[in-house]
C-alpha positions in Angstrom: 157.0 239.0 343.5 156.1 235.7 344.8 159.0 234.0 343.4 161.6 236.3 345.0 163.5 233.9 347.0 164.8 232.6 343.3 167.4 235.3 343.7 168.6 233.5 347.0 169.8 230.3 344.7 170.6 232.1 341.6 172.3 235.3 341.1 170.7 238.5 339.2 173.7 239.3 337.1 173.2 235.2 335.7 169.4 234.9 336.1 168.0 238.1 334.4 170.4 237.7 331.4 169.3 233.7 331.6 165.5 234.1 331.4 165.6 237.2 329.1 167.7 235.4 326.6 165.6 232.3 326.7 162.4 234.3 325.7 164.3 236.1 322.9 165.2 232.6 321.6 162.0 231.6 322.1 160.7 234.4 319.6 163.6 233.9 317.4 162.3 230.1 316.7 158.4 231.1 316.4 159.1 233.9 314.0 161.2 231.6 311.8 158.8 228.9 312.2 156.1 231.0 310.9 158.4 232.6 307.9 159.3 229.4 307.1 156.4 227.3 307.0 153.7 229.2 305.7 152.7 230.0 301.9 151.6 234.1 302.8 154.7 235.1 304.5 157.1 234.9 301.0 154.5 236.7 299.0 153.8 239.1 301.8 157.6 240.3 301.9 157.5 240.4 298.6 155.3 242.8 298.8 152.4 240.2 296.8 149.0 240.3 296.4 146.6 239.0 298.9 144.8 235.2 297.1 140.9 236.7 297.7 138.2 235.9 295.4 136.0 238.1 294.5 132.8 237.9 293.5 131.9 234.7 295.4 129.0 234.2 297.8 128.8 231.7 300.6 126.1 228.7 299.7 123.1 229.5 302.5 122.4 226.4 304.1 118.7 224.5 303.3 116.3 225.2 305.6 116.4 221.5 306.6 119.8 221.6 307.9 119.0 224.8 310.0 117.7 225.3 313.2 116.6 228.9 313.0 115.5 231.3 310.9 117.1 234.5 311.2 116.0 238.1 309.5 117.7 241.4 310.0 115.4 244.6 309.1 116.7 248.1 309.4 114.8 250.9 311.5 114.7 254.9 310.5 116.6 257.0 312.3 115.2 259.6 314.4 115.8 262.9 316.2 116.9 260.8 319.5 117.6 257.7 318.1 120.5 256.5 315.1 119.4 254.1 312.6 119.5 250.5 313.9 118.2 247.1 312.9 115.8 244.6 314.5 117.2 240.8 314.3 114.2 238.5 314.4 115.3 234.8 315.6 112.8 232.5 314.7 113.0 228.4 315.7 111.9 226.6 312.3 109.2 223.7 312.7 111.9 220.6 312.7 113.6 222.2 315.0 113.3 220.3 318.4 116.8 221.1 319.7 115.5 223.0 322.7 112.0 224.0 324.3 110.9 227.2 323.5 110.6 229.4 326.6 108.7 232.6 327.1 109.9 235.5 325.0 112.3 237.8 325.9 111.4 242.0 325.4 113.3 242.8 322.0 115.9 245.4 322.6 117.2 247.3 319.2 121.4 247.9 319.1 122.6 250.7 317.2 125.2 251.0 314.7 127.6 253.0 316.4 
């Protein structure tokens, strides 16, 4: 404890009780902030519905706007290996962001 000459000043029978109560007044205040100023936390006791919508599909950016092109293909499984994908990471022709340096040796990760 490199603090421990704290106990010199103040007493343990004032300090301890001192410092613990200040962090459970601490998390008194945060929890009630949060209950009290968020939209989730009502429904959520009341034992509501999560807000998601379905059926909706984030709009892919142009290929203008991107830097890269990026394409996931899975491999077959075999006897030693589990079925994994390849993720190619190809630099589209605007892009002039960084030079392009000598290639790297692809290395598949599995699924598990």
């Amino acid at each position: 404890m490199n603090q421990s000459r704290i106990w010199c000043v103040v007493h343990p029978h004032i300090g301890l009780p001192l410092f613990l109560g200040s962090v459970a007044v601490t998390s008194f205040i945060v929890h009630a902030s949060v209950m009290s100023h968020t939209d989730w936390m009502s429904n959520y006791w009341e034992g509501g519905a999560k807000k998601v919508a379905l059926n909706t599909v984030p709009a892919a950016p142009s290929k203008a706007d991107t830097a890269f092109t990026v394409s996931i293909a899975p491999v077959a499984a075999t006897a030693t290996a589990p079925a994994s994908f390849v993720v190619t990471v190809t630099p589209n022709a605007a892009s002039h962001a960084a030079p392009v340096l000598a290639a790297a040796p692809v290395r598949t990760a599995s699924t598990n």
